[in-house]
C-alpha positions, -999 to 999 in steps of 0.1 A, spaced: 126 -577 -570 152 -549 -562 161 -552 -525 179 -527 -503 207 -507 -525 241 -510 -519 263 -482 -510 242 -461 -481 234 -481 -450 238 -521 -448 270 -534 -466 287 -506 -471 326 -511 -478 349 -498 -452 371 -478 -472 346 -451 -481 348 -441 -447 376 -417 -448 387 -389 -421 409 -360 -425 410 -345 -386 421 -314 -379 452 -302 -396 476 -281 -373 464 -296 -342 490 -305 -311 504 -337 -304 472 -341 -281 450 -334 -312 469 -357 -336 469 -385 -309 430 -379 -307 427 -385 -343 448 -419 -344 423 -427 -317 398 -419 -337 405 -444 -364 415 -472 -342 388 -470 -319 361 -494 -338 382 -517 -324 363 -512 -292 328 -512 -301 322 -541 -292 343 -541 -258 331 -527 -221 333 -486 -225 356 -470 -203 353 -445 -180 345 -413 -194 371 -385 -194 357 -354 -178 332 -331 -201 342 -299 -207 335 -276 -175 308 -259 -197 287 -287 -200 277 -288 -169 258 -257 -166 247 -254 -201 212 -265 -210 202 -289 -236 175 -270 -256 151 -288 -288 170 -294 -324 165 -271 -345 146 -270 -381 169 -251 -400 180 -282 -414 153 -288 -438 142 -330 -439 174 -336 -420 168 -333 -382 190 -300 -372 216 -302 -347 209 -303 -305 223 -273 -292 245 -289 -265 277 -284 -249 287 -321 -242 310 -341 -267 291 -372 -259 258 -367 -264 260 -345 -294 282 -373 -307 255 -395 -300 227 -374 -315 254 -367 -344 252 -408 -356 215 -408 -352 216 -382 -376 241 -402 -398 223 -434 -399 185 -421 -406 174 -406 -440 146 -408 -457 148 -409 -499 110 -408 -501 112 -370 -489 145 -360 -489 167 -357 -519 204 -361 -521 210 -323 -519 190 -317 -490 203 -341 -474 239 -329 -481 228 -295 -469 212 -308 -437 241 -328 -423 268 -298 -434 247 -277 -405 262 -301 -384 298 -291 -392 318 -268 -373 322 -233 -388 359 -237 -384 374 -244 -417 410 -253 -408 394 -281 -385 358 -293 -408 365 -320 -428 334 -324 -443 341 -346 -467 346 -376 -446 307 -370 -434 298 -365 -472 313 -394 -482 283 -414 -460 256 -410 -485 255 -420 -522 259 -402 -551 225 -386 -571 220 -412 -592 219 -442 -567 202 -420 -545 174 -419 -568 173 -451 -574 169 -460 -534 139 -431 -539 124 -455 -566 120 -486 -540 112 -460 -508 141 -471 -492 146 -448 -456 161 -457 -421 158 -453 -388 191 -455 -359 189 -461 -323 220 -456 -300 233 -478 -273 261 -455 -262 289 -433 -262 324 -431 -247 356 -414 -249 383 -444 -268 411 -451 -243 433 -438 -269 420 -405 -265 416 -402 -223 450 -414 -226 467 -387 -248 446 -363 -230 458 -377 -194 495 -370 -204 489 -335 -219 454 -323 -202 461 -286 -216 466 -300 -255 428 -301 -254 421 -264 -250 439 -254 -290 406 -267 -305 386 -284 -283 382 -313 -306 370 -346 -289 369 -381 -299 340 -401 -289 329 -437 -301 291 -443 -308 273 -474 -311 244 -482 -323 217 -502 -346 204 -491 -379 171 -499 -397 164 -500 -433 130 -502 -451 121 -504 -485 93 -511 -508 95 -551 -501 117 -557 -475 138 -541 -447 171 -551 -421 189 -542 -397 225 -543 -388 244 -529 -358 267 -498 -361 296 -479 -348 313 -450 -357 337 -431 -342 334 -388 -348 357 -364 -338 335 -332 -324 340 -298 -315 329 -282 -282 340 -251 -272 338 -231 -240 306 -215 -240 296 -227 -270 272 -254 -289 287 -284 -302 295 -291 -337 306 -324 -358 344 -322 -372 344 -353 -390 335 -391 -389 363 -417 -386 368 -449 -403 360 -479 -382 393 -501 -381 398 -538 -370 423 -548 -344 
């Protein structure tokens, strides 16, 4: 009996999860992306505070997803780093093999990305789904999940480095935000479930939708 498929989902080793943030960024930026990688060590801890939302997203509305995606739910348009970091996990952890194939799915999470190429690093969000051929095989045993998401928060790394230089932020308006969450996978004779954390770094831009810069790697203390 083939059971759930490593590589995508449950067990997967640590060091596939690699981030390239933003090259050229300000010292603010490059502090947000050390954040970034250390802040798994918080997933488990109390969130703090949040740091404040862009002014923008309080006034902007939060309209449906779209369906330009394909299989892959399309991206909320939203203004607040938070919950499109949220939705943006959701996203990561669910997929469905026995209607989606590896390509679409490829295709639906790089309409998440930000259409800023000097900032996308697209491969660290690639890097979260197997290649063709083991995709294929998790489409033989009808292997899909499902994500729910506890919550969200800025690391302290980050509200730190943005604390000292509050004007760093507005170069790219790149934030990091920590997700946690739970993951469920079903296939043909069996399922599980795991709980999950990842931290993204997101784009969200004055008068603008959001949009998903890259995934971190989740680090221990």
């Amino acid at each position: 009996m083939l059971k759930r498929l490593p590589g995508y989902g449950l067990g997967w080793s640590l060091n596939r999860r690699v981030i390239v943030i933003a090259v050229g960024l300000t010292c603010l930026l490059a502090l947000a992306a050390a954040a970034a990688i250390f802040a798994g060590r918080s997933s488990r801890s109390h969130a703090a505070q949040p740091v404040p939302a862009p002014a923008h997203s309080s006034t902007s509305p939060t309209r449906q997803p779209s369906s330009e995606s394909g299989p892959v739910a399309g991206p909320p348009r939203i203004s607040d780093p938070v919950e499109f970091a949220k939705a943006a996990a959701k996203m990561l952890w669910s997929y469905d093999t026995r209607t989606t194939s590896q390509a679409q799915q490829l295709a639906g999470m790089e309409a998440w990305m930000t259409k800023e190429s000097e900032y996308g690093d697209f491969t660290s969000v690639a890097a979260q789904i197997p290649d063709p051929v083991l995709w294929s095989r998790m489409a033989d045993q009808k292997q899909h999940a499902t994500a729910t998401i506890t919550e969200g928060h800025y690391p302290a790394a980050f509200k730190q480095a943005l604390s000292e230089d509050p004007a760093a932020i507005t170069k790219a308006y790149i934030y990091a935000v920590t997700v946690t969450g739970k993951q469920t996978i079903t296939w043909a004779k069996g399922g599980g479930a795991e709980d999950r954390s990842t931290t993204l770094a997101v784009q969200c831009r004055p008068s603008a939708d959001c949009s998903l810069v890259a995934i971190a790697p989740r680090v221990a203390p």
